[in-house]
C-alpha positions as CSV (number, residue, x, y, z in Angstrom):
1,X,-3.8,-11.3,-8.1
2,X,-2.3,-8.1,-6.8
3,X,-4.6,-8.3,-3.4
4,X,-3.5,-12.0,-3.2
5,X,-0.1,-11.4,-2.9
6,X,-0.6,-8.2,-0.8
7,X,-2.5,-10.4,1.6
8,X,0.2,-13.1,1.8
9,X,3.0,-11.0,2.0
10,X,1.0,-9.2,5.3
11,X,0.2,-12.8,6.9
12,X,3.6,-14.0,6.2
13,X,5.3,-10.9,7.1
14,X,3.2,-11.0,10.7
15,X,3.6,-14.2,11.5
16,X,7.1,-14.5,11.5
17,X,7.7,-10.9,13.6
18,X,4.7,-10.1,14.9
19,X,6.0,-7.7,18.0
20,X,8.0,-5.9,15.3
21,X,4.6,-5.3,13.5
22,X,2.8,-4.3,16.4
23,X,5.2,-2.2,17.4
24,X,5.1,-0.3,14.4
25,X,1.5,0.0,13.9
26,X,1.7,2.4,17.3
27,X,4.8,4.7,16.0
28,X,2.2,7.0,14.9
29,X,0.2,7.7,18.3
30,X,2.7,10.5,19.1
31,X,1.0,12.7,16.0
32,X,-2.3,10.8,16.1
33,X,-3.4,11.2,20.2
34,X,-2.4,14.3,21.0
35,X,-4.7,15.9,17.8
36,X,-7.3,13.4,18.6
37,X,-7.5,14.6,21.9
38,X,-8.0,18.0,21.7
39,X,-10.5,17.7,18.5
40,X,-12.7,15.6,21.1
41,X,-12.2,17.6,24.2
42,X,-13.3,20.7,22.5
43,X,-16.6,18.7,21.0
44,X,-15.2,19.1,17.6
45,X,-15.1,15.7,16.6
46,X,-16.7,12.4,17.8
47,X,-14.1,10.5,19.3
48,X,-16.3,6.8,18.6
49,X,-16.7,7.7,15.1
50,X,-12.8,9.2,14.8
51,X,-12.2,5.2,16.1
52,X,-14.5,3.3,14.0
53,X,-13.5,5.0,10.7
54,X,-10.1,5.5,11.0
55,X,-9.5,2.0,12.2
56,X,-11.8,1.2,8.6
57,X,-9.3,3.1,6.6
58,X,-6.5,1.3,8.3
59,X,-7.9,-2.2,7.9
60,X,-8.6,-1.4,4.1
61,X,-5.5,0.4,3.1
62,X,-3.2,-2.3,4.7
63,X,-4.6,-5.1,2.8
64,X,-4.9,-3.0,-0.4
65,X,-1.8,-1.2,-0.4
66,X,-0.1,-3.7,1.4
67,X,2.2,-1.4,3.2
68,X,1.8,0.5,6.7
69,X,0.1,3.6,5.6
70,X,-0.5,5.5,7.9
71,X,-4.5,7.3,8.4
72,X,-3.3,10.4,10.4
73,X,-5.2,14.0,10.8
74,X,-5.5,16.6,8.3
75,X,-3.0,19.0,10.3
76,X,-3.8,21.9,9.0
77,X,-7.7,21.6,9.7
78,X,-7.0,20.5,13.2
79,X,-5.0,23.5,14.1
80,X,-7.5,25.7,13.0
81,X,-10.5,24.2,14.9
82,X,-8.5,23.6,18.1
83,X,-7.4,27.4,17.8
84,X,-10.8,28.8,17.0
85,X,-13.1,26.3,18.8
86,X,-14.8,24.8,15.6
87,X,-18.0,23.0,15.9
88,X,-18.5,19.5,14.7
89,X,-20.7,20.7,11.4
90,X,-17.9,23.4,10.9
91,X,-14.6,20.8,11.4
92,X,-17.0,18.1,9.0
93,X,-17.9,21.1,6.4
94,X,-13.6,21.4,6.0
95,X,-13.0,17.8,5.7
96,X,-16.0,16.9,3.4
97,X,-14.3,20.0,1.2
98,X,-10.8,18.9,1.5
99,X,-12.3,15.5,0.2
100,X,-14.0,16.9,-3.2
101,X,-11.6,19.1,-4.5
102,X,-8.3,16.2,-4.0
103,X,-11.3,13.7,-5.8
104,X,-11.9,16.4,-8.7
105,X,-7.7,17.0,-9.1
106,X,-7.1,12.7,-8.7
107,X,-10.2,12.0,-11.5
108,X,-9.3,14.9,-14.2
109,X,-5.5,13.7,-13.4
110,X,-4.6,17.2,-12.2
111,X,-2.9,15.9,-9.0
112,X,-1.1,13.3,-11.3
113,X,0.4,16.3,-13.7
114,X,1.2,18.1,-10.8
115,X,3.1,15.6,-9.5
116,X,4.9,14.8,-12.5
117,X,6.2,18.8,-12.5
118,X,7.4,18.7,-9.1
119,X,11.5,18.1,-9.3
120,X,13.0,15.6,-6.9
121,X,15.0,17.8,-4.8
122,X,11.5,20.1,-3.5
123,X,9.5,16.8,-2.6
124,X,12.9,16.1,-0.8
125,X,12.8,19.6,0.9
126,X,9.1,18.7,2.1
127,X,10.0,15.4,3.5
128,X,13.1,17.0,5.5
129,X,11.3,20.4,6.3
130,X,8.7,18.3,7.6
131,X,10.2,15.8,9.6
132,X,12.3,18.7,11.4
133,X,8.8,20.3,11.9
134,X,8.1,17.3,14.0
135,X,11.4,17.4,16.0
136,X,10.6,21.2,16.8
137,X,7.1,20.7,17.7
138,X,8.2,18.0,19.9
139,X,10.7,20.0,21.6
140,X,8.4,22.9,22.4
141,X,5.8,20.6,23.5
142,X,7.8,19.1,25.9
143,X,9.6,23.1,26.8
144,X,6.4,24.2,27.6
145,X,4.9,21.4,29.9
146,X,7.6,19.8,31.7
147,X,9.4,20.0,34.3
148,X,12.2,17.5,35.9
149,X,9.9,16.4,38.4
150,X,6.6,18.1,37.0
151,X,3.5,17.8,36.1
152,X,3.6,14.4,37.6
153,X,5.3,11.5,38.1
154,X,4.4,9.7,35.1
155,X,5.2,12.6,33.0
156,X,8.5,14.5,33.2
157,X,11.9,15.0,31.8
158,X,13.4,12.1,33.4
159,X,10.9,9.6,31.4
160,X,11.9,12.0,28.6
161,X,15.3,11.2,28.8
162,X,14.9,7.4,29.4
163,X,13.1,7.0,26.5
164,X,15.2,8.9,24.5
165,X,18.2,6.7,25.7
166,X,16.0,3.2,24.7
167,X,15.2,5.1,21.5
168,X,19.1,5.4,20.7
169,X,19.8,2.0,22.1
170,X,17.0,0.4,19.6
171,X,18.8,2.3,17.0
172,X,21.6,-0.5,17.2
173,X,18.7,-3.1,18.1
174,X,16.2,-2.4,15.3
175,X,13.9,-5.8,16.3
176,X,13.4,-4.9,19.7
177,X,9.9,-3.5,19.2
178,X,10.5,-0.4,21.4
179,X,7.3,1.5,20.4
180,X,4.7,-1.2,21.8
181,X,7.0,-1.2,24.9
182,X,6.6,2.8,25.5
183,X,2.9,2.4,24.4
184,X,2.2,-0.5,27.2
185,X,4.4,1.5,29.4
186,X,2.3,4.6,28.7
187,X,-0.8,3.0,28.9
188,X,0.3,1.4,32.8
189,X,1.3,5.1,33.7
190,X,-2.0,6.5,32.4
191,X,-4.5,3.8,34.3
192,X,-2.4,4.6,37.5
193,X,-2.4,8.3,37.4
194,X,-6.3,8.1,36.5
195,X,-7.1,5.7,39.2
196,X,-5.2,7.4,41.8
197,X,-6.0,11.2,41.5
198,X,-9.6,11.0,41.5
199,X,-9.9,12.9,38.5
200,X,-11.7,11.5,35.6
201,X,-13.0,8.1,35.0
202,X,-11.8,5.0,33.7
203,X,-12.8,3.7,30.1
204,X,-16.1,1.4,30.5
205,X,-18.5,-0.1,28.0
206,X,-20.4,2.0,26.1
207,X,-22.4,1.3,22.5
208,X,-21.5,4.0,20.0
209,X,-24.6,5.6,18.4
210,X,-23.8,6.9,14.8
211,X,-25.1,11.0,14.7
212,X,-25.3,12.8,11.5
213,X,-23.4,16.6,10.9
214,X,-25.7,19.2,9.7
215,X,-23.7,21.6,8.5
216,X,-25.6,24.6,7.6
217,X,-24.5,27.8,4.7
218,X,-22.6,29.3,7.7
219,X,-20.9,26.3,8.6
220,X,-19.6,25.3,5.0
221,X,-18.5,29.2,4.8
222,X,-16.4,29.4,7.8
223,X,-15.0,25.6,7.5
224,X,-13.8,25.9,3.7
225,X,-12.8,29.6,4.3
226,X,-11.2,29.3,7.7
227,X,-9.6,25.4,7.3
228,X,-10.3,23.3,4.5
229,X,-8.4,26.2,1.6
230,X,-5.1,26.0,3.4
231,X,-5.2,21.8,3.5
232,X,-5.1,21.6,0.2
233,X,-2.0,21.9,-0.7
234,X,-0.2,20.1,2.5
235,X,-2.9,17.6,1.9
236,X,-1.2,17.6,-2.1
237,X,2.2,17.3,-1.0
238,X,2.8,15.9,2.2
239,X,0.0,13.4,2.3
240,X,-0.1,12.3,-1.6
241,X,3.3,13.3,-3.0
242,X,5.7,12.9,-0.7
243,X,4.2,9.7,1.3
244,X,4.7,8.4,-2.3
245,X,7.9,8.8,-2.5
246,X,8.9,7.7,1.1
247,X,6.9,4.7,0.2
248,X,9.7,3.5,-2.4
249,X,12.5,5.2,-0.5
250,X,11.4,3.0,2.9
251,X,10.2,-0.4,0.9
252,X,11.8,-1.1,-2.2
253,X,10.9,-4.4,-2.3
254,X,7.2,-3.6,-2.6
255,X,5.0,-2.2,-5.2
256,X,4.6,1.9,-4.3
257,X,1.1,3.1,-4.6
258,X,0.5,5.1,-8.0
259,X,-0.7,9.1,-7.1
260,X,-3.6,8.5,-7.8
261,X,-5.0,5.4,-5.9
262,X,-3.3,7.6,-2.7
263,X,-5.6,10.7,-3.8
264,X,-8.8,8.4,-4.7
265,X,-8.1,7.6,-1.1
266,X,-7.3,10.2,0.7
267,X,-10.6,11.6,-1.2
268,X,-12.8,8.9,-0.1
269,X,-11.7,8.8,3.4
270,X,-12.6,12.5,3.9
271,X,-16.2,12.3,1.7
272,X,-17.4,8.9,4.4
273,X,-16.6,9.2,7.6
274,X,-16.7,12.9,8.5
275,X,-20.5,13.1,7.8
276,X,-20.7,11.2,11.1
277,X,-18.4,13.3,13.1
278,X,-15.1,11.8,12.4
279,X,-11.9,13.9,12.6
280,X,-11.1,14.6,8.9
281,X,-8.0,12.5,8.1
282,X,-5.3,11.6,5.0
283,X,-1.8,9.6,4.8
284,X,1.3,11.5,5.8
285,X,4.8,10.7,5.2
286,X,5.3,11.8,8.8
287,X,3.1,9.1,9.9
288,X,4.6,5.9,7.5
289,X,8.3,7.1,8.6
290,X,7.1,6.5,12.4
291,X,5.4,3.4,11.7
292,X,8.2,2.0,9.5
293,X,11.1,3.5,12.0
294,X,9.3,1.4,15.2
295,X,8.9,-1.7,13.1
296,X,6.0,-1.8,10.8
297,X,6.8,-3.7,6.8
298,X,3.8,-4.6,6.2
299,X,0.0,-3.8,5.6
300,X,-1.1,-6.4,8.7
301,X,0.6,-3.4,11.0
302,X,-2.3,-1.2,10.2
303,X,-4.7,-3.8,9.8
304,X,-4.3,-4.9,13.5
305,X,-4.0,-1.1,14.6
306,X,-7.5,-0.3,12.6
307,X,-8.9,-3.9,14.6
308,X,-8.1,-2.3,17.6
309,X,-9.5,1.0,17.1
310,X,-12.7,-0.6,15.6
311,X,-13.3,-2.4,18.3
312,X,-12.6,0.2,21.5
313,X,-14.2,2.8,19.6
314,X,-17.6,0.5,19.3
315,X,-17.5,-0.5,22.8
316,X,-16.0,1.8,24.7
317,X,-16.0,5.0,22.8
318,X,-16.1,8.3,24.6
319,X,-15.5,6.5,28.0
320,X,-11.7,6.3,26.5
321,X,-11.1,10.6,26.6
322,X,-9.8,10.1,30.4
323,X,-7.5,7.4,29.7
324,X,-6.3,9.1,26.7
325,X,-5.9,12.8,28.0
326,X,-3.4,10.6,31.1
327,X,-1.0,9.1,28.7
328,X,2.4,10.7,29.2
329,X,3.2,13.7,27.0
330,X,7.0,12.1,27.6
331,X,6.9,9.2,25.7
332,X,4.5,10.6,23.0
333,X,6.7,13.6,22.9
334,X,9.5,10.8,21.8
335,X,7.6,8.9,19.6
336,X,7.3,12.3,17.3
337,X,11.1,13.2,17.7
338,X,11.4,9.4,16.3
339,X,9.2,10.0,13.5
340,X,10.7,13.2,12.0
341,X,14.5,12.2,12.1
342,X,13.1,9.2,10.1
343,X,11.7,11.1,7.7
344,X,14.3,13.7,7.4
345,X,16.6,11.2,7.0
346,X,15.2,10.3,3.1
347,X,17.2,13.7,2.5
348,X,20.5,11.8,2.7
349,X,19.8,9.6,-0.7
350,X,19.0,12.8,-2.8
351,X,22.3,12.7,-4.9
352,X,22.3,8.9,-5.3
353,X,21.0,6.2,-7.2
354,X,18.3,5.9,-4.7
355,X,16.1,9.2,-5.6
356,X,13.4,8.4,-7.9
357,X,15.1,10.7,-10.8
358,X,18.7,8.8,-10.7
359,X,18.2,5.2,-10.2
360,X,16.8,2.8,-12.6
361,X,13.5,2.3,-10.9
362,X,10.5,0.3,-11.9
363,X,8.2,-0.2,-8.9
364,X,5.9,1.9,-10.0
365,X,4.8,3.7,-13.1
366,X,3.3,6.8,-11.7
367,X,5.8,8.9,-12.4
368,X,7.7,9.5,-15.6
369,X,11.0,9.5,-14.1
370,X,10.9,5.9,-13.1
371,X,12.7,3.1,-15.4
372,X,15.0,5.5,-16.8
373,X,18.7,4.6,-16.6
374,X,21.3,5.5,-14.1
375,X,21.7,9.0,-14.2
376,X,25.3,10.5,-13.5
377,X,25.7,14.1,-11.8
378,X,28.6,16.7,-12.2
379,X,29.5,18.7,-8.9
380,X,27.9,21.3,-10.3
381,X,24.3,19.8,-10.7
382,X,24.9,18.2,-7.0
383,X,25.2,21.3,-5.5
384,X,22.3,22.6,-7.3
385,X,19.7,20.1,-6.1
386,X,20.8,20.5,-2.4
387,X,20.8,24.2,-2.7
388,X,16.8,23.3,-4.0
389,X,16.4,20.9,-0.9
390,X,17.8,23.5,1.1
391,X,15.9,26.1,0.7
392,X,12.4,24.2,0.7
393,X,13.5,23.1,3.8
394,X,14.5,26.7,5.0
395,X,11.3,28.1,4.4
396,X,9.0,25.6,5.4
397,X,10.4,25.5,8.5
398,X,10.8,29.1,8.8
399,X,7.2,29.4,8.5
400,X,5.9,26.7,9.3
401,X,3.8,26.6,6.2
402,X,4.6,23.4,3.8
403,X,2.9,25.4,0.9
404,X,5.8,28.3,2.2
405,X,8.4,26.1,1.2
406,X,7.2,24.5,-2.1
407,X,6.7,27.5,-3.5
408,X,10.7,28.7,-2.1
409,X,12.1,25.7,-3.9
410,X,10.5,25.6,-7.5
411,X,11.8,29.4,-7.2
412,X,15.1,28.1,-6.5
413,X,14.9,25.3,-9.2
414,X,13.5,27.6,-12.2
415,X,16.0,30.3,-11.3
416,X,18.6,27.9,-12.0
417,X,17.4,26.8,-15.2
418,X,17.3,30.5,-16.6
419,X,20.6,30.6,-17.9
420,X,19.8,27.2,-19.8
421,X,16.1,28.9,-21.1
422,X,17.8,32.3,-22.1
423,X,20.6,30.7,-24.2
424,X,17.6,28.1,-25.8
425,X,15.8,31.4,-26.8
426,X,19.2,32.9,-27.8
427,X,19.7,30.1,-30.0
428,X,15.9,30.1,-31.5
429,X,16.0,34.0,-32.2
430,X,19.5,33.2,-33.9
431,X,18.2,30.4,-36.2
432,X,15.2,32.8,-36.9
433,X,17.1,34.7,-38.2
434,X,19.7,32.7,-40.3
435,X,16.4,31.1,-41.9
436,X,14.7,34.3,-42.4
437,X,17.9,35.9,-44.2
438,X,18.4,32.3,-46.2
439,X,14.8,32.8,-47.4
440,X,15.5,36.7,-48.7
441,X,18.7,35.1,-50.5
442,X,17.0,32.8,-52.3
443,X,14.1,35.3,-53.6
């Protein structure tokens, strides 16, 4: 019943904008290509298999979730074997790792309970700290490559500030599907430059051949110790937590995923398709902002993005790394600026009826503070949750580190509950002791 109407809310959704659709299944190349890239130049991942799976995940969690979840690289991995030259068994032995300890936390509802203790105003934090992350990565991205007439003519500030102007003006015009026109745009600029400088060659068939990792006792060492540790809790947060949160914040009118069909899938994703070499992936709130931000409202998004990918990464697999290395960093540049001022953006409803703790939610019953009534601040408690959002964001940013930051604001929140705990304990001892003197009286 629940797949039913998933499915006909994607086919109806589609049919009646699907530009809008399309153009939000590709607000998430600007995170996705660049990674993707570098995984496969280095040899650390197999770009066919990275294709195949990834556009599996995206077929299968747009028709079950029914929403444009995004299937976007495990970050924190990725930096790690793009900075120390991982092998394939090494990047597979961090993923497969990253995959059984989110499945042990989701089936002994760990990653449930955890999520339940995590206040409102630190997932906020994440979701801003992050999305500014995105902006700054952007920036220096674009600080350290470009030029206003350099590298090439594809690819320089110019094109950086005409997209940002058609970004602003889509701003007002939300149905023009702006991110398949930079994407076709991109993809023009790419063929041209490839064809013309003589350097590389352009994507032709080519059958995909499955290979299987080996990772040996080395391998597993160096990718759990090294990589797949420090994903964990970005993986917990970011990809679980907050992406389920967005999800409500971004479509209320659909049923958010419960923690821990997100984690059972997260888990899964990472224990299938990295034993053949694909990059190790999860769902980040990063990615679902993008997508929803350039149009994307339903599940069909991602399940025409995942046909695609299926389909080029059968056929034409490795043949593709040319094409994809020419795409202008411009426009991709843009395309992650766009994604983390949508996701920062969820900050704004964090003292109003909108935030999961306030309203009277009841999309979903995965956690406890949905379908409670309306809840009223005071000034006081206001500035108090900002001051909590605030400081996540602070140090997340500051470091760069999402655990960084998670760790800064439940700090933040517990120190502002001592005075409440002292004067409970105050009040215990006191009682304590009336009782204990009322019992000598009556001997």
């Amino acid at each position: 019943m629940r797949f039913s109407r998933f499915s006909s809310r994607n086919w109806t959704t589609f049919r009646g904008q699907p530009l809008t659709e399309i153009s939000g299944a590709l607000g998430d190349l600007g995170t996705f290509l660049p990674i993707l890239i570098a995984l496969a130049v280095n040899d650390s991942i197999s770009l066919p298999a990275t294709l195949v799976f990834s556009g599996l995940y995206n077929i299968f969690t747009g028709w079950f979730f029914g929403i444009p979840l995004p299937v976007q690289p495990m970050k924190a991995i990725a930096a790690v074997a793009i900075a120390r030259d991982f092998d394939g068994d090494q990047i597979a032995a961090a993923g497969i790792f990253a995959g059984v300890v989110i499945f042990v936390f989701t089936a002994t509802s760990a990653l449930r309970w955890f999520a339940n203790a995590v206040p409102i105003p630190v997932v906020k934090g994440i979701q801003v700290g992050a999305g500014l992350s995105l902006v700054i990565s952007a920036g220096a991205k674009l600080k350290g490559k470009m030029g206003w007439i350099e590298p090439r003519w594809a690819d320089n500030y110019l094109w950086v500030i005409a997209a940002l102007v058609g970004l602003l003006v889509t701003n007002i015009y939300r149905r023009v599907p702006y991110g398949l026109i930079l994407f076709l745009l991109g993809l023009v600029f790419a063929f041209v430059s490839l064809a013309t400088s003589g350097h590389g060659d352009l994507p032709h068939f080519s059958i995909w051949i499955p290979r299987a990792v080996q990772p040996t006792t080395d391998d597993w060492k160096v990718g759990i110790i090294q990589a797949g540790i420090g994903q964990i809790p970005l993986t917990t947060l970011n990809s679980i937590i907050a992406v389920v949160h967005l999800a409500g914040d971004l479509l209320p009118d659909v049923r958010t995923p419960s923690i821990t069909s997100i984690g059972f899938s997260v888990a899964m994703m990472n224990l299938v398709g990295t034993c053949v070499g694909c990059m190790p992936v999860c769902h980040g709130s990063g990615g679902l902002a993008a997508q929803y931000r350039f149009g994307a409202r339903s599940g069909a998004s991602i399940i025409f993005l995942g046909a695609v990918k299926l389909i080029v990464g059968i056929f034409l697999g490795n043949t593709l790394l040319d094409l994809l290395y020419s795409f202008p960093t411009a426009f991709l540049a843009v395309m992650v600026i766009a994604a983390g001022l949508e996701l920062a953006s969820v900050g704004e409803s964090l003292n109003t009826t909108r935030a999961w703790d306030l309203g009277n939610n009841d999309r979903s019953s995965s956690l406890p503070t949905l379908g409670l009534a309306e809840v009223k601040l005071t000034d006081e408690e206001r500035k108090r949750r900002w001051t909590v959002m605030i400081v996540t964001v602070g140090l997340l940013v500051a470091f760069k580190n999402a655990g960084i930051g998670f760790v800064a604001g439940m700090l933040c929140h517990w120190t502002f509950g001592l005075p409440s705990l002292i004067e409970r304990i105050r009040s215990r001892w006191s009682e304590g002791r009336i009782r204990l003197a009322s019992g000598r009286g009556q001997d």
